[in-house]
N, C-alpha and C positions, 0 to 999 in steps of 0.2 A: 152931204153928197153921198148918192149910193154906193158901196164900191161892189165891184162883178168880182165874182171870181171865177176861175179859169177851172173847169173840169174834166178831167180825163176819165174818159171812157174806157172800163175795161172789159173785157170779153169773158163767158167762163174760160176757155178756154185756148187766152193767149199765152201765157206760160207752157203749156203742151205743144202750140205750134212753134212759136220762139226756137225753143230745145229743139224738135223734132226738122226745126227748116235750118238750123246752123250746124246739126249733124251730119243734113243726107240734101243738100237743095237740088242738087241734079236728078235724086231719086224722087223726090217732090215732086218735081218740075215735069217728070218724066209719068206720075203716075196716072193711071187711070183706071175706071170701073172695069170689072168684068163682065163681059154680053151676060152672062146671066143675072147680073146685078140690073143691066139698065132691064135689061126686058122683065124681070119680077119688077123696077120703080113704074114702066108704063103699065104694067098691069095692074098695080096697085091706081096709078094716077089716072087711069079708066076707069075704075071702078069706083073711085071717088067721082070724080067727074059725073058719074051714073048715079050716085048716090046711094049706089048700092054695099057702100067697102064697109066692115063690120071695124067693132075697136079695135081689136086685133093687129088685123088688116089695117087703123088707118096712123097706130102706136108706130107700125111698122115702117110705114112710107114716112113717119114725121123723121124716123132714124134715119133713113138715107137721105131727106132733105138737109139734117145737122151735118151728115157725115160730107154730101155737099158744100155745105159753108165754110167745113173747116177745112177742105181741101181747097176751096176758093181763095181764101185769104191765108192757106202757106204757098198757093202757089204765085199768089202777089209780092210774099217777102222773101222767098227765095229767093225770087230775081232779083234780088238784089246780091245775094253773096254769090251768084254764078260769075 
């Protein structure tokens, strides 16, 4: 008989949000970009879009999509210690 085993997922970066959402979850929970952050991600995500965003430019926009994620999933475990 086969047997399955059971695997856990981890993230690079669950250890950092862990720490970071059992220290500050309301400050988490609470955070958000700055207008000049979103308006530089659509401009970047225009210029992809156009095909026109250089490496630079699109190095750039992949950091704010990471920074993104990781702000999505503390601010999913946060709520939990609020």
């Amino acid at each position: 008989m086969l047997k399955i085993r059971k695997m856990t997922v981890v993230y690079p970066f669950d250890d950092l949000i862990n720490f970071i959402v059992k220290l500050v979850p309301n400050e988490v929970l609470a955070f958000s970009a700055s207008a000049s952050a979103i308006q530089r991600v659509q401009h970047l995500t225009k210029r992809h879009q156009e095909n026109i965003i250089n490496e630079a430019e699109e190095l750039e926009l992949e950091s704010y999509l990471i920074q993104e994620d990781i702000m999505i999933f503390a601010k999913t475990r946060a709520k939990k210690y609020v």
